[in-house]
PLY file of the C-alpha trace (Angstrom):
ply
format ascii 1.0
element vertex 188
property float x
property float y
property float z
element edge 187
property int vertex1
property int vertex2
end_header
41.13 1.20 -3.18
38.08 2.55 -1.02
35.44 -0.06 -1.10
32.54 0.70 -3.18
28.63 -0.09 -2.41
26.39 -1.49 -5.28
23.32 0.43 -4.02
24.02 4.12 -3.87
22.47 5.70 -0.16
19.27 6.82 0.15
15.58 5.82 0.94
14.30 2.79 -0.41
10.88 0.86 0.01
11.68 -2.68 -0.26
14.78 -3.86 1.71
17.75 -3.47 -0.48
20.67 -6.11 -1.33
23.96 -4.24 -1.00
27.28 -5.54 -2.59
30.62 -4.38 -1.19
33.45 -4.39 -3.29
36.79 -2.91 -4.07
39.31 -2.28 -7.10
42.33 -3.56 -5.26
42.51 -7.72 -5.78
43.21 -9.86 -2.64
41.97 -6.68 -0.48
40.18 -7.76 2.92
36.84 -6.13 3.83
35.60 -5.11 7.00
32.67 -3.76 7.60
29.56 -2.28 10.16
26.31 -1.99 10.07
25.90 0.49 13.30
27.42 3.31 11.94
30.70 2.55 13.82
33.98 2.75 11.99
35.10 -0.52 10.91
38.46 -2.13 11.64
40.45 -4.96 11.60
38.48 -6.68 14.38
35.08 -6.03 12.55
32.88 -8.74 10.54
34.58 -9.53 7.31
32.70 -9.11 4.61
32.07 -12.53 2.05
28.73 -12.21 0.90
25.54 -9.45 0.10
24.24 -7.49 3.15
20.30 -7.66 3.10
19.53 -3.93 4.35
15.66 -4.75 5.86
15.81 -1.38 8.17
17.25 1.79 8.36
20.97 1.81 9.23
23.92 2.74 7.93
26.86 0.76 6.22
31.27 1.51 6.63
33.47 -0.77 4.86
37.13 -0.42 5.13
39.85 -2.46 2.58
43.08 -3.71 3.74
45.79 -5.83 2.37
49.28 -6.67 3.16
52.46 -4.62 2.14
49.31 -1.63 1.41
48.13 1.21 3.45
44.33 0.69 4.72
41.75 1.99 2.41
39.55 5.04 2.84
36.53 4.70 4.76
33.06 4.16 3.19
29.98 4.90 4.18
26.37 4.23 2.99
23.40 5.19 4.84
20.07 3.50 3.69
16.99 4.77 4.96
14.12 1.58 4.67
10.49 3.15 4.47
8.41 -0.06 3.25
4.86 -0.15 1.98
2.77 2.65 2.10
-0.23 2.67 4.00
-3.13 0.51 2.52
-6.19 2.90 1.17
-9.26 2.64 3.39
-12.87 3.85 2.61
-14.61 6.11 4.97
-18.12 4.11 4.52
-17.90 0.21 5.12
-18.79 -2.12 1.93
-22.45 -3.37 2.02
-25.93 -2.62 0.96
-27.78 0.93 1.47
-30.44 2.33 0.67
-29.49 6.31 -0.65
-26.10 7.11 -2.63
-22.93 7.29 -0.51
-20.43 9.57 -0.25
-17.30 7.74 0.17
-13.71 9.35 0.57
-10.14 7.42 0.49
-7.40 7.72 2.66
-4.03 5.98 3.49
-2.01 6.73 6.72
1.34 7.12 5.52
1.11 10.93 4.97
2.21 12.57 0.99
0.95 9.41 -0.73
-0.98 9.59 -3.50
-4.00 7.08 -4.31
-5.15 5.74 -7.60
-8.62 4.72 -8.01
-10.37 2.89 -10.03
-15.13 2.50 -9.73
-15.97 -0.24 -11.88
-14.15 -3.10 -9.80
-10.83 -2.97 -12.29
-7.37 -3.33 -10.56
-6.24 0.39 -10.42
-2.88 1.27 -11.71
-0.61 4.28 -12.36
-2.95 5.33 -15.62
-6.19 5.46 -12.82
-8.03 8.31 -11.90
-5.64 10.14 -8.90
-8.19 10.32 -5.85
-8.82 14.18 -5.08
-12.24 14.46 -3.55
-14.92 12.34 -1.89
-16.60 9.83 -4.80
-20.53 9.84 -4.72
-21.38 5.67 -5.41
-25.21 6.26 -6.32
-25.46 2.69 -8.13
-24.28 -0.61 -7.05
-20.10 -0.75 -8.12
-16.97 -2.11 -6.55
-14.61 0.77 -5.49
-10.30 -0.49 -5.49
-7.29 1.79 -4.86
-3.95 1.57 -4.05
-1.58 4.50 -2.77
2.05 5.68 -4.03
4.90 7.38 -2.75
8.43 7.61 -3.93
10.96 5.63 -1.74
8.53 3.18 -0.53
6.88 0.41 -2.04
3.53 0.44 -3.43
0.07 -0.46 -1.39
-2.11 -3.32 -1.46
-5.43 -2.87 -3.16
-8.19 -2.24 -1.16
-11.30 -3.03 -2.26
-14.93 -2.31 -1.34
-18.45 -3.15 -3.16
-21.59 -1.21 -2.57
-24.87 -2.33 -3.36
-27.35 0.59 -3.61
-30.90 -0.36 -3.64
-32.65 3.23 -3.50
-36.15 3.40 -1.45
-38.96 1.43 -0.80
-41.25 1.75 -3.33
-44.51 4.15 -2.53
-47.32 1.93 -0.97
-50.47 2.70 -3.32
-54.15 2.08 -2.04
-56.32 -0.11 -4.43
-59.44 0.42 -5.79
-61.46 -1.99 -3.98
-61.25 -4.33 -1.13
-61.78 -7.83 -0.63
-63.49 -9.10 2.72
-63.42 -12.79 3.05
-67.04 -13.04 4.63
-67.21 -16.44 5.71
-65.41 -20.09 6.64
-66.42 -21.40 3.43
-63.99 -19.13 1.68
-66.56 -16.97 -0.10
-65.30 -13.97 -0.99
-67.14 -10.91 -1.50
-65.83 -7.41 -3.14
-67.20 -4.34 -2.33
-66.22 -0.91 -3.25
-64.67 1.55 -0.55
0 1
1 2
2 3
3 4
4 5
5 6
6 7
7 8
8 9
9 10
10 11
11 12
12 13
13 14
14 15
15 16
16 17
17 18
18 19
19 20
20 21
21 22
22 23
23 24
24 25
25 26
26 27
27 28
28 29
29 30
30 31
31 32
32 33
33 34
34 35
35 36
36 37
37 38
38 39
39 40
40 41
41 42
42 43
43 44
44 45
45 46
46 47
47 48
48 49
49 50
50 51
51 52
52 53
53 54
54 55
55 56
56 57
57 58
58 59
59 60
60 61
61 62
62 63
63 64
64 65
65 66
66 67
67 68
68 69
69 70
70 71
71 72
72 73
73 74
74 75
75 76
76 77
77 78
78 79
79 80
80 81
81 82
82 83
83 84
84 85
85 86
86 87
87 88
88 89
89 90
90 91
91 92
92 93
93 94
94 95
95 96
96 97
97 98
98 99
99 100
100 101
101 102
102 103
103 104
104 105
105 106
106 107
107 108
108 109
109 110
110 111
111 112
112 113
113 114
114 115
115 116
116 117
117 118
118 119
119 120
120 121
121 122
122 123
123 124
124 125
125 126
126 127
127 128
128 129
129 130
130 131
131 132
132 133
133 134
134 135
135 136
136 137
137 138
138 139
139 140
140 141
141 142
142 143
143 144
144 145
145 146
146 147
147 148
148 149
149 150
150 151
151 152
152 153
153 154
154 155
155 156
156 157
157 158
158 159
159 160
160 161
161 162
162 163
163 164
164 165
165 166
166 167
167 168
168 169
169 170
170 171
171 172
172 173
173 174
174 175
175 176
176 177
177 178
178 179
179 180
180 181
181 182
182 183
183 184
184 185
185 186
186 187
Protein backbone atom coordinates (compact mmCIF):
# COMPACT_ATOMS: atom_id res chain seq x y z
CA UNK A 1 0.00 0.00 0.00
CA UNK A 2 1.23 3.71 -0.74
CA UNK A 3 2.76 5.00 2.40
CA UNK A 4 0.77 7.46 4.20
CA UNK A 5 2.08 10.79 6.14
CA UNK A 6 0.59 11.64 9.65
CA UNK A 7 0.76 15.41 8.96
CA UNK A 8 -1.19 16.30 5.88
CA UNK A 9 1.11 19.08 3.51
CA UNK A 10 0.94 22.45 3.96
CA UNK A 11 2.37 25.50 5.93
CA UNK A 12 2.99 25.14 9.41
CA UNK A 13 4.60 27.51 12.14
CA UNK A 14 6.28 25.32 14.50
CA UNK A 15 8.39 22.48 12.96
CA UNK A 16 6.18 19.54 12.48
CA UNK A 17 6.76 15.70 13.54
CA UNK A 18 5.81 13.58 10.53
CA UNK A 19 5.01 9.77 10.81
CA UNK A 20 5.34 7.54 7.75
CA UNK A 21 3.44 4.59 7.58
CA UNK A 22 1.78 2.04 5.40
CA UNK A 23 -1.23 -0.57 5.38
CA UNK A 24 0.83 -3.41 4.01
CA UNK A 25 2.68 -5.35 7.24
CA UNK A 26 6.43 -6.19 6.87
CA UNK A 27 6.55 -3.37 3.99
CA UNK A 28 10.07 -1.50 3.82
CA UNK A 29 10.13 2.31 3.66
CA UNK A 30 12.27 4.48 1.83
CA UNK A 31 12.19 7.76 1.85
CA UNK A 32 13.69 11.65 0.84
CA UNK A 33 13.65 14.65 2.12
CA UNK A 34 14.99 16.67 -1.17
CA UNK A 35 12.22 16.17 -3.21
CA UNK A 36 14.00 13.33 -5.08
CA UNK A 37 12.18 10.10 -5.76
CA UNK A 38 13.02 7.57 -3.31
CA UNK A 39 14.32 4.07 -4.02
CA UNK A 40 15.74 1.15 -2.82
CA UNK A 41 19.11 2.79 -2.11
CA UNK A 42 17.43 5.71 -0.12
CA UNK A 43 17.37 6.17 3.88
CA UNK A 44 15.03 3.68 5.36
CA UNK A 45 12.66 4.97 7.29
CA UNK A 46 12.45 3.63 11.38
CA UNK A 47 11.52 6.51 13.24
CA UNK A 48 9.51 10.30 13.07
CA UNK A 49 11.05 12.87 10.64
CA UNK A 50 11.32 16.32 12.55
CA UNK A 51 10.35 18.75 9.53
CA UNK A 52 12.28 22.19 11.08
CA UNK A 53 12.34 23.88 7.36
CA UNK A 54 10.66 23.91 4.30
CA UNK A 55 11.16 20.78 2.17
CA UNK A 56 9.40 18.25 0.84
CA UNK A 57 8.89 14.48 1.86
CA UNK A 58 8.56 10.93 -0.87
CA UNK A 59 8.22 7.69 0.72
CA UNK A 60 8.04 4.61 -1.32
CA UNK A 61 6.89 0.85 0.28
CA UNK A 62 8.36 -2.30 -0.85
CA UNK A 63 8.23 -5.85 0.19
CA UNK A 64 9.14 -9.14 -1.17
CA UNK A 65 6.98 -11.36 -3.56
CA UNK A 66 4.90 -7.50 -3.96
CA UNK A 67 5.10 -4.88 -6.56
CA UNK A 68 6.67 -1.44 -5.13
CA UNK A 69 4.18 0.90 -3.74
CA UNK A 70 2.98 4.19 -5.21
CA UNK A 71 4.94 7.14 -4.60
CA UNK A 72 4.14 9.70 -1.84
CA UNK A 73 4.73 12.94 -1.51
CA UNK A 74 4.32 15.66 1.21
CA UNK A 75 5.50 19.07 0.88
CA UNK A 76 5.67 21.13 4.19
CA UNK A 77 6.21 24.64 3.99
CA UNK A 78 7.89 25.86 7.76
CA UNK A 79 7.07 29.70 8.34
CA UNK A 80 7.94 30.01 12.24
CA UNK A 81 7.14 32.88 14.55
CA UNK A 82 5.82 35.90 13.37
CA UNK A 83 7.56 38.97 13.73
CA UNK A 84 7.69 40.39 17.36
CA UNK A 85 5.43 43.80 17.68
CA UNK A 86 7.60 46.89 18.10
CA UNK A 87 6.49 50.44 19.23
CA UNK A 88 7.31 53.39 17.14
CA UNK A 89 8.25 55.62 20.41
CA UNK A 90 10.88 53.98 22.85
CA UNK A 91 9.56 53.19 26.59
CA UNK A 92 10.54 55.97 29.10
CA UNK A 93 9.45 59.16 30.66
CA UNK A 94 8.02 62.34 28.63
CA UNK A 95 6.74 65.12 29.20
CA UNK A 96 3.39 65.60 26.56
CA UNK A 97 1.10 62.49 25.48
CA UNK A 98 2.58 60.17 22.83
CA UNK A 99 1.39 58.91 19.91
CA UNK A 100 2.57 55.47 19.63
CA UNK A 101 1.81 52.98 16.64
CA UNK A 102 2.60 49.01 16.50
CA UNK A 103 4.09 47.12 13.93
CA UNK A 104 5.53 43.58 13.27
CA UNK A 105 7.69 42.75 10.15
CA UNK A 106 6.28 39.67 8.99
CA UNK A 107 3.74 41.30 6.58
CA UNK A 108 -0.54 40.16 6.95
CA UNK A 109 -0.16 39.66 10.71
CA UNK A 110 -2.45 40.90 12.87
CA UNK A 111 -1.57 42.41 16.47
CA UNK A 112 -3.49 42.22 19.67
CA UNK A 113 -3.07 44.83 22.17
CA UNK A 114 -3.64 45.24 25.33
CA UNK A 115 -2.90 49.40 27.60
CA UNK A 116 -3.13 48.61 31.08
CA UNK A 117 0.08 46.25 31.28
CA UNK A 118 -2.27 42.83 30.99
CA UNK A 119 -0.83 39.96 28.81
CA UNK A 120 -2.82 40.47 25.52
CA UNK A 121 -4.58 37.57 24.04
CA UNK A 122 -6.91 36.62 21.16
CA UNK A 123 -10.07 38.46 23.12
CA UNK A 124 -7.62 41.98 23.03
CA UNK A 125 -8.33 44.96 21.29
CA UNK A 126 -6.98 44.17 17.33
CA UNK A 127 -4.39 47.13 16.78
CA UNK A 128 -5.85 49.41 13.84
CA UNK A 129 -4.52 52.89 14.37
CA UNK A 130 -1.81 54.76 16.27
CA UNK A 131 -2.75 54.66 20.35
CA UNK A 132 -2.47 58.19 22.06
CA UNK A 133 -0.69 57.13 25.85
CA UNK A 134 -1.55 60.60 27.60
CA UNK A 135 -1.08 59.01 31.26
CA UNK A 136 1.58 56.86 32.58
CA UNK A 137 0.52 52.86 31.36
CA UNK A 138 2.40 49.83 30.15
CA UNK A 139 1.55 49.10 26.44
CA UNK A 140 1.99 44.75 25.43
CA UNK A 141 1.09 43.11 22.09
CA UNK A 142 1.69 40.21 20.34
CA UNK A 143 1.00 39.53 16.48
CA UNK A 144 -0.91 36.50 14.65
CA UNK A 145 -0.95 34.91 11.47
CA UNK A 146 -2.27 31.61 10.33
CA UNK A 147 0.51 29.01 9.52
CA UNK A 148 3.00 30.44 11.77
CA UNK A 149 3.38 30.48 15.31
CA UNK A 150 2.39 33.21 17.51
CA UNK A 151 4.79 36.34 18.66
CA UNK A 152 6.44 37.13 21.75
CA UNK A 153 4.97 39.92 23.79
CA UNK A 154 6.44 43.04 23.53
CA UNK A 155 6.15 45.28 26.07
CA UNK A 156 6.72 49.00 26.69
CA UNK A 157 5.88 51.43 29.82
CA UNK A 158 5.48 55.13 29.50
CA UNK A 159 5.63 57.45 32.20
CA UNK A 160 3.96 60.79 31.30
CA UNK A 161 4.66 63.56 33.60
CA UNK A 162 2.90 66.60 31.69
CA UNK A 163 4.71 70.21 32.07
CA UNK A 164 6.50 72.06 34.43
CA UNK A 165 4.35 73.72 36.53
CA UNK A 166 3.89 77.75 35.81
CA UNK A 167 6.58 79.69 37.89
CA UNK A 168 4.37 82.33 39.95
CA UNK A 169 5.99 85.62 41.39
CA UNK A 170 5.35 86.19 45.19
CA UNK A 171 4.10 88.92 46.90
CA UNK A 172 7.06 90.11 48.64
CA UNK A 173 10.70 89.57 48.78
CA UNK A 174 13.08 88.74 51.32
CA UNK A 175 16.67 90.43 51.28
CA UNK A 176 18.97 88.96 53.78
CA UNK A 177 20.64 92.41 54.76
CA UNK A 178 23.42 91.41 56.77
CA UNK A 179 26.10 88.54 58.15
CA UNK A 180 24.22 88.25 61.22
CA UNK A 181 21.36 86.64 59.37
CA UNK A 182 18.84 89.44 59.86
CA UNK A 183 16.37 89.34 57.57
CA UNK A 184 14.36 92.10 56.42
CA UNK A 185 11.00 92.01 54.12
CA UNK A 186 10.05 94.63 52.07
CA UNK A 187 7.34 94.95 49.60
CA UNK A 188 8.14 95.11 45.72
Amino acid sequence: ATPTFSVAAGSYGPAQTVVISTTTPGSTIYYTTNGLDPTTSSSVYSSAITVSSTQTIKALATKADFSNSAIASAAYTINGAVATPTFSVAAGSYGPAQTVSISSATGGATIYYSTDGSVPSASSSIYSTPIIVSNTSTIKAYAVRSTYSDSSVASATYTINGAVATPTASDRKSTRLNSSHEWISRMP
